[in-house]
C-alpha angles and dihedrals in degrees: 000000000000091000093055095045095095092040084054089050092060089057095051115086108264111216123171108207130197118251134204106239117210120185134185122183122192114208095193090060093021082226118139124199131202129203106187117191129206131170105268091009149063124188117191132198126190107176107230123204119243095230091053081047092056087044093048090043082047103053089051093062101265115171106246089251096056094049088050092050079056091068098068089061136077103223128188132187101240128199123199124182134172106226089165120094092244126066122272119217126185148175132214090202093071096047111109128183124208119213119208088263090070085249115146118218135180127240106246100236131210094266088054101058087033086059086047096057096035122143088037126115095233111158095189105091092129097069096070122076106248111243099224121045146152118209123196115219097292109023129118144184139184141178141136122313122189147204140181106254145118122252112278094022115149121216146156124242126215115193141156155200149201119222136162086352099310135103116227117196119194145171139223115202134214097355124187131245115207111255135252114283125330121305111246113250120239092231 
């Protein structure tokens, strides 16, 4: 069945819907979020620094070496919900990002970092978003999503959605990663 799946994308409707953009940048951190609504969907960014991402893999027991794999990527806590009245189903596989340079980049997914690590006893699945999932009206998920990226990169997403039979592309622009450390306080 797997092998037929994209052949199975190119028969559902493709629609690309508009989307309401709301960003909130916080000058004491530098991050910026982004809540993006669709109808039937909303899609939530928060920007996560990589630091509070090591300290997050270490206090779940992650061997040294593994935090410090984390640090070559840009990582965000991400919220989907379905807020539609079919069910919403995505996958992770078929996200790109575009860096200024009008290169187009995967999102690394949850299996791939599980094959990296494999062997290894890691108990912490949970904290990354899974790459494939159906959500019934209502329903909502969120974990971390990753890409290979440096602190304060700027790219575009790319994502998309099926919902009530029909596949919805869209695209974020100019999205935030979390700078580098944390700002000094004036205090």
């Amino acid at each position: 069945m797997k092998q037929y799946l994209p052949i199975l994308w190119l028969l559902l409707p493709l629609t690309t819907l508009a989307a309401e953009v709301e960003r909130e940048f916080d000058p004491a951190s530098g991050i910026e979020t982004v809540q993006v609504e669709h109808p039937g969907m909303s899609l939530q960014l928060l920007p996560l620094n990589r630091d509070y991402v090591a300290a997050v893999f270490s206090a779940r027991g992650l061997p040294p070496d593994i935090v410090e794999s984390t640090r070559d990527y840009c990582a965000f806590g991400t919220i989907l919900r379905n807020t539609g009245d079919a069910s919403l189903h995505y996958d992770l596989r078929q996200w790109r990002y575009v860096t200024p340079d009008g290169r187009t980049h995967r999102v690394k997914t949850k299996t791939e970092w599980l094959q990296e690590w494999q062997g290894r006893d890691l108990a912490f699945r949970w904290v990354l978003l899974h790459e494939e999932q159906t959500y019934q009206p209502g329903d909502w998920g969120q974990g971390f999503t990753t890409v290979a990226l440096p602190p304060g990169t700027r790219f575009d997403l790319h994502y998309s959605w099926t919902q009530g039979g029909e596949l919805h592309e869209a695209r974020l622009e100019n999205v935030h990663c979390a700078p580098e450390g944390v700002p000094e306080s004036d205090s």
